[in-house]
C-alpha positions in Angstrom: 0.0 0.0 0.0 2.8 2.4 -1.2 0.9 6.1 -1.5 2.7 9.6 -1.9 2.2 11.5 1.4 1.8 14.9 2.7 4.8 15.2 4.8 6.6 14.5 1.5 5.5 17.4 -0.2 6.1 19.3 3.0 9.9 18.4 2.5 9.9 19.3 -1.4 8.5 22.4 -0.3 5.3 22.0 -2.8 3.1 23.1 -0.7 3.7 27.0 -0.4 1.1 29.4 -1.8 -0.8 26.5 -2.6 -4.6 25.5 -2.0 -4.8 22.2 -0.2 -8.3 20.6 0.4 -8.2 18.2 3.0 -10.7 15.4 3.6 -10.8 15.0 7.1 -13.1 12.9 9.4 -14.9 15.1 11.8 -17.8 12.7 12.7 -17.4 13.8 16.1 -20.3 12.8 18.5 -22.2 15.6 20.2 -24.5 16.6 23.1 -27.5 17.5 22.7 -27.1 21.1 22.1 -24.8 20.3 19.1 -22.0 21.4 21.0 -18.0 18.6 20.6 -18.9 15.8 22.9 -15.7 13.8 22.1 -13.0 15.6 20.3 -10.5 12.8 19.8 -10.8 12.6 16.1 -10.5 16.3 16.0 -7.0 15.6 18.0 -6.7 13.4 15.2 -7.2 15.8 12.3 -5.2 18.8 13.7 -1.6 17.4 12.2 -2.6 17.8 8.9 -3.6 21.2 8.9 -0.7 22.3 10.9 1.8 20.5 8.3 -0.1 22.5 5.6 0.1 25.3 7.4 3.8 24.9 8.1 4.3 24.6 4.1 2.4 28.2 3.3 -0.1 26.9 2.1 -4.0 28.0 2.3 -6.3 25.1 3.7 -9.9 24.1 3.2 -10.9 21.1 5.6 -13.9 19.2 4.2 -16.0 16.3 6.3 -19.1 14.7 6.7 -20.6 15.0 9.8 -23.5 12.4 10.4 -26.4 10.9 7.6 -28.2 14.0 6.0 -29.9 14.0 3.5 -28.5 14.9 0.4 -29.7 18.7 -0.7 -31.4 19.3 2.8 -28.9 19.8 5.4 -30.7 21.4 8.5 -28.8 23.0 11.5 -28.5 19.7 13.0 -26.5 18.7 10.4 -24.3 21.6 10.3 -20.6 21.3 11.2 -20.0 24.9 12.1 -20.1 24.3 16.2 -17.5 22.0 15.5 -15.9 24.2 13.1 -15.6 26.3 16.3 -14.2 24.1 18.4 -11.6 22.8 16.0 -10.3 26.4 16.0 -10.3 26.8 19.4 -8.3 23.5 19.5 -5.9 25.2 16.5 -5.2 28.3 18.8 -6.0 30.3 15.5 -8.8 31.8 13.8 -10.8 29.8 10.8 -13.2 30.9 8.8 -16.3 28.5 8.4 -18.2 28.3 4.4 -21.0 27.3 4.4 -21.7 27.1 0.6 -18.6 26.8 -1.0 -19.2 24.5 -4.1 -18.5 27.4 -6.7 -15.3 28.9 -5.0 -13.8 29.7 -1.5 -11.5 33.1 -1.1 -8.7 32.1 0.8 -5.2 32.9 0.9 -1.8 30.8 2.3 -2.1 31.0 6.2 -5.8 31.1 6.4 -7.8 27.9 7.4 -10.9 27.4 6.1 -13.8 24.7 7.0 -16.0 23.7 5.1 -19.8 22.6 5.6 -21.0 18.9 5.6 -20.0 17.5 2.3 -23.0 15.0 2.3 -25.1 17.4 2.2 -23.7 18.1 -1.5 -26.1 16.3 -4.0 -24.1 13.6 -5.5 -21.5 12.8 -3.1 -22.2 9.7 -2.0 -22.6 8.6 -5.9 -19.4 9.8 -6.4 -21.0 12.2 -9.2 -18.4 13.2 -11.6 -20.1 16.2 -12.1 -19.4 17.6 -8.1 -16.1 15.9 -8.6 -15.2 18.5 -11.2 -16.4 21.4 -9.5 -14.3 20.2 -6.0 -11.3 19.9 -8.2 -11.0 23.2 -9.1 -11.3 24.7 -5.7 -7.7 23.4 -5.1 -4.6 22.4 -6.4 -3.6 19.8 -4.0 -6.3 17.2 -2.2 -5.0 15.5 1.1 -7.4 12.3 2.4 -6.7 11.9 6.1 -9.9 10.9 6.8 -9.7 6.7 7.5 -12.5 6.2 8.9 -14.1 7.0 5.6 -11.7 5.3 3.2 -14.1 2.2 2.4 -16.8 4.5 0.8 -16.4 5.3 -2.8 -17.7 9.0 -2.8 -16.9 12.2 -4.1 -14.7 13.4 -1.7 -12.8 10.1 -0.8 -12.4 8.9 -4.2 -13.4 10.7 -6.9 -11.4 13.8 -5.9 -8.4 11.7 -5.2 -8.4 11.0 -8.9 -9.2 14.2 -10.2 -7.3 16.7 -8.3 -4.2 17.6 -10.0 -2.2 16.3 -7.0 -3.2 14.0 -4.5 -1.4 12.5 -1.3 -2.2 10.7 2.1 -2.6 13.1 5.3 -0.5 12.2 8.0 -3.4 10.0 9.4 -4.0 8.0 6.7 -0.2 7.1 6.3 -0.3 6.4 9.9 -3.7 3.8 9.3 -1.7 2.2 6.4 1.9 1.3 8.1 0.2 0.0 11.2 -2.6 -2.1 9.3 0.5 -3.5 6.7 2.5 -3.9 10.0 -0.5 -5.7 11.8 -1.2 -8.3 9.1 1.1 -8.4 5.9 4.5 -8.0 6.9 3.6 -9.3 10.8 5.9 -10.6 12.7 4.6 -13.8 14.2 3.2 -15.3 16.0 0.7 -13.5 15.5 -2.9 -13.8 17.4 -6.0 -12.4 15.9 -9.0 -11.5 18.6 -12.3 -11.1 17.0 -15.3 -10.7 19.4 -19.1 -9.8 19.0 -22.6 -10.9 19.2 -22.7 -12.5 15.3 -20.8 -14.4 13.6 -22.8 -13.5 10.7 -20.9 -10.0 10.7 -17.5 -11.4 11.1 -17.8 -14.2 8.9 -15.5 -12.7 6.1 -13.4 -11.4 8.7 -12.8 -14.8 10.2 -12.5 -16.6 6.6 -9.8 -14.2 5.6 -8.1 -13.7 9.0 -7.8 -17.4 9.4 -5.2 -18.8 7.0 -2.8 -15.7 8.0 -2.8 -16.2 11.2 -1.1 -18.3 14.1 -4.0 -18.0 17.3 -7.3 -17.1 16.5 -9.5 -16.2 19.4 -13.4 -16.0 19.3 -15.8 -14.5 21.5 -19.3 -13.5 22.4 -21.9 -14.5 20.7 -19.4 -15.5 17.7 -18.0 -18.0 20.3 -21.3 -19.5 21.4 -21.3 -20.7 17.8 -18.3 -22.1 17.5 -19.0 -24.0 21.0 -22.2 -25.2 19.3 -20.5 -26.4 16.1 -17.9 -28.4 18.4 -21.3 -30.6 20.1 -21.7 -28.3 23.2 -24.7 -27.1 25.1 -25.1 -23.6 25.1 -28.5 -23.2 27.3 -30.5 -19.8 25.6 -27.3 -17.8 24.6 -27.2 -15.8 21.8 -26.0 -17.7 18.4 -26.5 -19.0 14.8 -27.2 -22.2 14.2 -27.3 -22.2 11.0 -23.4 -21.1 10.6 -22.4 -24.1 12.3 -20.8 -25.3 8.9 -19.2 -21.9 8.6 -17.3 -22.2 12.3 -16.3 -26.2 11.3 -14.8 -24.3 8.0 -12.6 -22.1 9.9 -12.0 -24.8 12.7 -10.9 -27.3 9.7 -8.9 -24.2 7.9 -6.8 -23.6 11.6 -6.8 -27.3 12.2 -4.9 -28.2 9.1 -2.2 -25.7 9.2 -1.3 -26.3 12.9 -2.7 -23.4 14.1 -4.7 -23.0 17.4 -8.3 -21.5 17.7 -8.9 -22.2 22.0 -12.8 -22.0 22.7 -14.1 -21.4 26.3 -13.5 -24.2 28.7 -15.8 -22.2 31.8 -18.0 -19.5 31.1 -20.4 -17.0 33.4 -24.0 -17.7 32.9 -26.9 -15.8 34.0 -30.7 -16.1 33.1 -31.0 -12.2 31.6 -28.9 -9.3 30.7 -28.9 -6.9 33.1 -26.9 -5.3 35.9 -29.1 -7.0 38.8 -28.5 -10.3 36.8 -27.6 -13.2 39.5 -24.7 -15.0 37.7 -22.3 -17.5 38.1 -19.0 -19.3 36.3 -19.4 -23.0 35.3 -17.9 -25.3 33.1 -19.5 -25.8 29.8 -21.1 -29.2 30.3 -22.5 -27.4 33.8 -25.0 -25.0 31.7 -28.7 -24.7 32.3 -31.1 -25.0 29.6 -32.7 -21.7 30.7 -29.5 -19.5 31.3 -27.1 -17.5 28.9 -23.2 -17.2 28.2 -22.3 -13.3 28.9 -19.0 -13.6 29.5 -15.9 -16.3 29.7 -14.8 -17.5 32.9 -11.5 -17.4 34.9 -9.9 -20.8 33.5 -10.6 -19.6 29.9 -8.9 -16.7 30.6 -5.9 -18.7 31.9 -5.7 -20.8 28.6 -5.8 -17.4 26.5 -3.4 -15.9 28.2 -0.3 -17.3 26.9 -1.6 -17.3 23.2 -1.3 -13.4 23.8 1.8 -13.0 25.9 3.8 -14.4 23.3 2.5 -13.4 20.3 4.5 -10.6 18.3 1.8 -9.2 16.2 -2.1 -8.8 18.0 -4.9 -7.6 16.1 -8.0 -7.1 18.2 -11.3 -6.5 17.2 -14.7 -7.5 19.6 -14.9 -8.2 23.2 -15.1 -11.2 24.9 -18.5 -10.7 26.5 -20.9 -7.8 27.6 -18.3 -6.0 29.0 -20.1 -2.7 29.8 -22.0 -4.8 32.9 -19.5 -5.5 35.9 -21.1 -8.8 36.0 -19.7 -9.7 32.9 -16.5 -7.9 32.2 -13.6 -10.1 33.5 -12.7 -11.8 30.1 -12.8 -8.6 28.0 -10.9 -6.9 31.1 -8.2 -9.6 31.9 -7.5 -9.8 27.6 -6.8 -6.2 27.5 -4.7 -6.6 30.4 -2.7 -9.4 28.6 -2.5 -7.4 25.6 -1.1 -4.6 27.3 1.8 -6.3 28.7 2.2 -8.1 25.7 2.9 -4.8 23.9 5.2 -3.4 26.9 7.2 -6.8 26.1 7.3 -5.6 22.9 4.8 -7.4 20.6 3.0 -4.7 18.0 -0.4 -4.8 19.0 -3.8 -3.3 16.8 -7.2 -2.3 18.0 -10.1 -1.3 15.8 -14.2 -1.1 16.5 -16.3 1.5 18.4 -17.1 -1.6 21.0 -13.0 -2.6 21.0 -12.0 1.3 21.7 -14.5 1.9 24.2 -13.4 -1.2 25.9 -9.6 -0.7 25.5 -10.5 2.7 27.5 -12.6 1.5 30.1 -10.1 -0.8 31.4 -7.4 1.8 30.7 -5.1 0.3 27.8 -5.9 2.4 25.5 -2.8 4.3 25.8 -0.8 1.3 26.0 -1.3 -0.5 22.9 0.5 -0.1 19.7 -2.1 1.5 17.5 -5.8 2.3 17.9 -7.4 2.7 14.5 -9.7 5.7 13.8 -12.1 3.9 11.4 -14.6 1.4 12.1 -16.1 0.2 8.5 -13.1 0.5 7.1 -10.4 -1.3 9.6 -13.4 -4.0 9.3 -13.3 -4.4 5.7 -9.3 -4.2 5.5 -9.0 -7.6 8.0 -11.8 -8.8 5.7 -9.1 -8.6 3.0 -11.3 -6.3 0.7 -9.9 -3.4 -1.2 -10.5 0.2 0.7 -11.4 2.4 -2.4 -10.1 5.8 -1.1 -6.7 4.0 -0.9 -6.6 2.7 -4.1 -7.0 5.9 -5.9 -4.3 7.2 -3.5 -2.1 4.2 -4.5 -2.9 4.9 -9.1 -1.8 8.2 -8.6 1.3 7.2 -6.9 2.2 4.7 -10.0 
């Protein structure tokens, strides 16, 4: 995944008294008066700007912000509050344009951003038409927007073949050298985690991660299947029955190259979800026919262990069970403890989902792992081995 870069240009001086449009990803979440809930992808975005800035150049920063609907933005869909609060972030003023399809004034040393490009008719159709008129606004586009890299729109992949130059952000380059580092030049072993309620949603995920990797480890409701497809009870827990052939697929697919995929040997059971659940940990011929798997138990988190601690490479993706009850977090906790000091002993370790990040931060690891990615559709479909379009384009105008 060999693309040109910004930080390139920045060093052949190509970027003074230029215009730079950079797609950045300022899906931020919000409160209910509109107002920056969560500005760590805003964190994210500010290198970018400041490396254009550094160059002399003048910057437009274009995002989406939410699902509008095309041609009918409404002040809920408006990015100009967090317009606001990226400049306070910046330390500088920014100028905020609201309709800016047919030409933005700006000169080198101003920053301007601009309003939620899905609300532009034809960006998500990647109209070739919009393409055109984005193009001229600038003579340099910058994607450094990840999270966004697996839609093929007008301002993620049209743009990045149209614009007369067009490089990674510093964001994007980061994305690509930890995702090649975290699956094709690993160094291994390396152990693939992949968690959540459906197998159904991970199948690919599991099909492609499986011949690539040394551990696999399963969990949550994904898990319950694969217990079903190896003869086990699994009481009322949540599962798919009918992907019992897909799980023996992947089982016979780890099986045959010698590689290990450990299922739960004790689980925590309870008869509902809920925080005033009554639980308790049992071995897996020991479940009820009216309780529920929620979490793995203490001896399954034993036999895990070392399949983390030495691995070199660890991609996770998916807790191990409902994690956000107390009742039911040991697994997920005591695997991001493992993976933490796996990484401190120097193994190069990955972490990409909304459920994985929000767990990696409630049980504080989040700043002791290798990488954490910033997208969530797209760090899905890149261990799903598919082709990230906004990349792509990035990678033909490199050739």
């Amino acid at each position: 995944m060999q693309v040109r870069t910004l930080e390139q240009l920045l060093k052949e001086d190509a970027l003074r008294g230029k215009r730079v449009f950079i797609r950045a990803d300022m899906n931020v979440p919000r409160d209910a008066e509109g107002n920056v809930a969560d500005d760590h992808r805003l964190r994210e975005s500010m290198p970018a700007v400041k490396m254009a800035l550094e160059g002399g150049a003048a910057v437009m920063v274009c995002s989406h912000l939410g699902r509008p609907k095309e041609g009918a933005l409404t002040e809920e869909d408006s990015l100009i509050k967090v317009a606001e609060h990226f400049g306070r972030m910046l330390g500088m003023p920014i100028r905020f344009e609201k309709d800016w399809l047919n030409g933005v004034d700006i000169q080198p040393g101003e920053v301007v951003v601009l309003e939620n490009c899905r609300g532009n008719v034809g960006e998500k159709k990647n109209d070739p038409e919009l393409v055109a008129k984005m193009a001229a606004l600038c003579d340099i586009y910058v994607n450094d927007a990840f999270g966004t890299a697996h839609r093929e729109q007008a301002t993620t992949d049209g743009l990045a073949r149209e614009a007369e130059v067009a490089v990674a952000g510093p964001l994007l380059a980061k994305e690509i050298h930890a995702l090649k580092k975290a699956v094709a030049e690993a160094k291994h072993p390396l152990t693939a985690v992949v968690g959540g309620s459906k197998v159904s949603t991970k199948l690919t995920i599991l099909k492609n991660l499986a011949p690539k990797v040394d551990t696999l480890i399963v969990g949550g409701g994904i898990a319950n299947t694969f217990l079903l497809a190896q003869g086990h009870k699994i009481g009322k827990s949540l599962a798919e029955p009918d992907l019992v052939d897909e799980c023996k697929a992947v089982m016979k697919i780890m099986e045959e190259k010698g590689g290990h995929l450990p299922l739960p040997i004790d689980v925590v059971v309870a008869h509902h979800i809920g925080y005033d659940a009554g639980f308790r940990i049992c071995d897996l011929d020991d479940i009820e026919d009216d309780e529920m798997i929620l979490d793995i138990g203490p001896k399954t988190s034993k036999l895990l262990e070392p399949y983390i601690k030495e691995a070199k490479t660890i991609i996770w993706n998916g807790p191990l069970g409902v994690f956000e009850m107390d009742n039911f977090k040991e697994g997920t906790r005591n695997l991001a403890k493992d993976i933490a000091d796996a990484t401190a002993n120097g193994a190069f370790s990955i972490v990409g989902g909304g459920d994985t990040i929000a767990a990696a931060k409630v049980f504080e690891v989040a700043d002791k792992v290798s990488y954490i990615s910033t997208g969530g559709g797209a760090f899905l479909e890149f261990l799903e081995g598919k082709t990230l379009p906004a990349i792509a384009a990035l990678q033909e105008r490199t050739k």
